[in-house]
C-alpha positions in Angstrom: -38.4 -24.2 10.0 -41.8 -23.3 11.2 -41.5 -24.1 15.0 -40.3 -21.5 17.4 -36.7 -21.3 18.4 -35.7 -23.9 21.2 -34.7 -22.0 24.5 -30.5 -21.6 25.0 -28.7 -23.8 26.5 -25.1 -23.6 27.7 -23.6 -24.3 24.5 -25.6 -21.7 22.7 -24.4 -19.3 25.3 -20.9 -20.3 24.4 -21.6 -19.6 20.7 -23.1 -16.5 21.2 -20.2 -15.1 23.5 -17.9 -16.7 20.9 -19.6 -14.3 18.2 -19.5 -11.7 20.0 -16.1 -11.3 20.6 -15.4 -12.4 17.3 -17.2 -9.2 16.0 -16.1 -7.1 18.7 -12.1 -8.0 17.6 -12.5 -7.7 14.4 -14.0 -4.1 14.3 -11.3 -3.8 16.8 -8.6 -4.7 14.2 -10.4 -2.8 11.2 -10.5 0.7 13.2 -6.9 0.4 13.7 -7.0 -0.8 17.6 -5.6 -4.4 17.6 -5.2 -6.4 20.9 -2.1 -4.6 21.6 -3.5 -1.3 21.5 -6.8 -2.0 23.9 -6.1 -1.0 27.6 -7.4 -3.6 30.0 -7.2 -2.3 33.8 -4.9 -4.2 35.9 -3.3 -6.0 33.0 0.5 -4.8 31.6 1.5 -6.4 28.9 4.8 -5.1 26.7 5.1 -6.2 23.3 9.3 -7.1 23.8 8.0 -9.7 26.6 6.1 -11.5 24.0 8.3 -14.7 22.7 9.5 -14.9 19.6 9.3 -17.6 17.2 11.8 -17.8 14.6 10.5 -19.9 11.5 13.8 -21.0 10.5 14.4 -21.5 6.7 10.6 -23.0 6.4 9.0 -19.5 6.0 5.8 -20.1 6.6 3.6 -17.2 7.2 1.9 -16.1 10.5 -2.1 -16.2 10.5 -3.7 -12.9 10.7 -5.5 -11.4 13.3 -8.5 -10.9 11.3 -8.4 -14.6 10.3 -8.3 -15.4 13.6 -11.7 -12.9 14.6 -13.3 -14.6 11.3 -12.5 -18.0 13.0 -14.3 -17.3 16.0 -17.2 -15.1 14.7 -18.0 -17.7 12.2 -17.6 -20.7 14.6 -20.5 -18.9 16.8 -22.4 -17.7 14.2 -22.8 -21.3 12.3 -22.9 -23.2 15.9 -25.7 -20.7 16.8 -27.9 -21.4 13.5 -27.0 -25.0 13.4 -28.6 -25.1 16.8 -31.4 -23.1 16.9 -32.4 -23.0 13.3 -31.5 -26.7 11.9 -32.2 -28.1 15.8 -28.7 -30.0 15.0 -27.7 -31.8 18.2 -24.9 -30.7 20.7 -22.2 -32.7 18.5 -23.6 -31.9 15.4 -23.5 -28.0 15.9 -19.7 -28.2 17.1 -19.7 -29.8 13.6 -20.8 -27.7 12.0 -19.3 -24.6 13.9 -16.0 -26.2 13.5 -16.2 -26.5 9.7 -18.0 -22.9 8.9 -15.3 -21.5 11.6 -12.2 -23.2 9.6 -13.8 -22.6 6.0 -14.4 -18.7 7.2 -10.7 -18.5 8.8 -9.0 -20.2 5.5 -10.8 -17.5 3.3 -10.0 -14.8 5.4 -6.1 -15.7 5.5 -6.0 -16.4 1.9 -7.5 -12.6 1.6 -4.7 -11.6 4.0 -2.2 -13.5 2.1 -2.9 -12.8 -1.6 -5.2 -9.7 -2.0 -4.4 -7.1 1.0 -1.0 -7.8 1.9 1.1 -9.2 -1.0 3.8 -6.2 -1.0 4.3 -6.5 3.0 4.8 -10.7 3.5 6.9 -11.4 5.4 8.5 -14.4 3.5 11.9 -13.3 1.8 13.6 -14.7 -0.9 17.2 -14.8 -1.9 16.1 -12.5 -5.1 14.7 -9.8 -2.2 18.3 -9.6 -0.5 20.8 -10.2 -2.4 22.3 -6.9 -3.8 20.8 -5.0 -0.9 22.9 -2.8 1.6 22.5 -3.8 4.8 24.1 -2.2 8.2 26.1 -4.1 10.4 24.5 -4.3 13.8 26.6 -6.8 15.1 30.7 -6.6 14.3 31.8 -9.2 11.8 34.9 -10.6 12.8 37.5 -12.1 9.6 36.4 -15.5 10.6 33.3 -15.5 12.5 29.8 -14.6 12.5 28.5 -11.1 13.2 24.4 -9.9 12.0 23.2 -7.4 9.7 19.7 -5.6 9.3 18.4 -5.1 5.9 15.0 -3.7 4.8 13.4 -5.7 2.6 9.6 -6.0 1.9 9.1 -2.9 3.5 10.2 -4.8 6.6 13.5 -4.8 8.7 14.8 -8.3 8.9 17.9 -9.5 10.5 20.5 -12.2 9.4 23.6 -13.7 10.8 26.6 -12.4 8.1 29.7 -13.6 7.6 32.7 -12.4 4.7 34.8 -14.6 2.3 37.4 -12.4 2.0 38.4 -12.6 5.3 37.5 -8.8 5.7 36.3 -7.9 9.2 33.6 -4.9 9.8 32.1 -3.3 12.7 29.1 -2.0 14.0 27.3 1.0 12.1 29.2 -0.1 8.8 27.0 -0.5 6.1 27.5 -3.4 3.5 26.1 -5.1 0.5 24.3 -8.9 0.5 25.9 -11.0 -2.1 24.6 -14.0 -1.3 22.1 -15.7 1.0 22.6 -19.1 2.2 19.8 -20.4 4.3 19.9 -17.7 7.2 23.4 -16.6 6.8 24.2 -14.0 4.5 27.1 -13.1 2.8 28.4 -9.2 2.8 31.1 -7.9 1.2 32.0 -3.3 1.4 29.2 -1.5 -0.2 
């Protein structure tokens, strides 16, 4: 560790940019910005373009944006010291990059997941709807299939709804979840 530190090449250049955005987004995130909120000239993006992924009845939950700004800050940070400090090899420093970068990122989302977010996942159980009122934003015909919007989590969520007793219900109604089966609930009058 005694000898000088090698001159950059491209790679290193890559890491560096890579750790600088990576910084740059995360302060981004923790001052309250976020991507969404950062006006880039020429460039119009609206959030309701986006797509929309639904997760079915899997649940599993969405990485953070801070995980991903601790993926990339990390995987320039240890590419840049694996190269320049160690003198690790082209392949060797995407190596190690790689695994500081996921090991960084997994820590991060498990922070996200257990420590500063518990009381706002997004994963719902049957025990967080059912008893709930929800408001019919879709009408519920006797036989058919209508939706509901409930607020659970400190989220709104929506679910296709149906009735058993053959009771129909329209728009602006508000009901109560009796049961939830997969992504259909099940409403009866509040």
């Amino acid at each position: 560790m005694g000898e000088s530190l090698r001159s950059l090449d491209l790679l290193d250049v890559v890491y560096l940019i890579l750790l600088g955005v990576g910084f740059i987004y995360a302060l981004l995130i923790l001052l309250g910005a976020g991507v969404a909120d950062v006006d880039i000239p020429g460039v119009d993006i609206d959030a309701g373009d986006l797509p929309s992924f639904d997760q079915g009845e899997i649940g599993l939950p969405s990485i953070s944006p801070m995980s991903i700004a601790s993926f990339v800050t990390a995987f320039g940070a240890f590419g840049i010291i694996s190269s320049q400090l160690f003198g690790a090899s082209d392949v060797g420093s995407l190596f190690y990059a790689l695994g500081g970068g996921v090991v960084v990122g997994v820590i991060a989302q498990l922070l996200f997941i257990y420590i500063f977010s518990p009381q706002t996942s997004s994963l719902r159980t049957q025990q967080d709807v059912v008893g709930l009122t929800a408001e019919v934003i879709i009408p519920i015909p006797a036989e058919g299939v209508g939706q509901i919007a409930v607020v659970s989590r400190g989220t709104r969520a929506t679910y296709s709804a149906r009735t058993r007793s053959g009771q129909s219900f329209k728009q602006g109604d508000v009901v109560r979840v009796v049961e939830l089966a997969g992504s259909v609930a099940f409403v009866e009058p509040r």
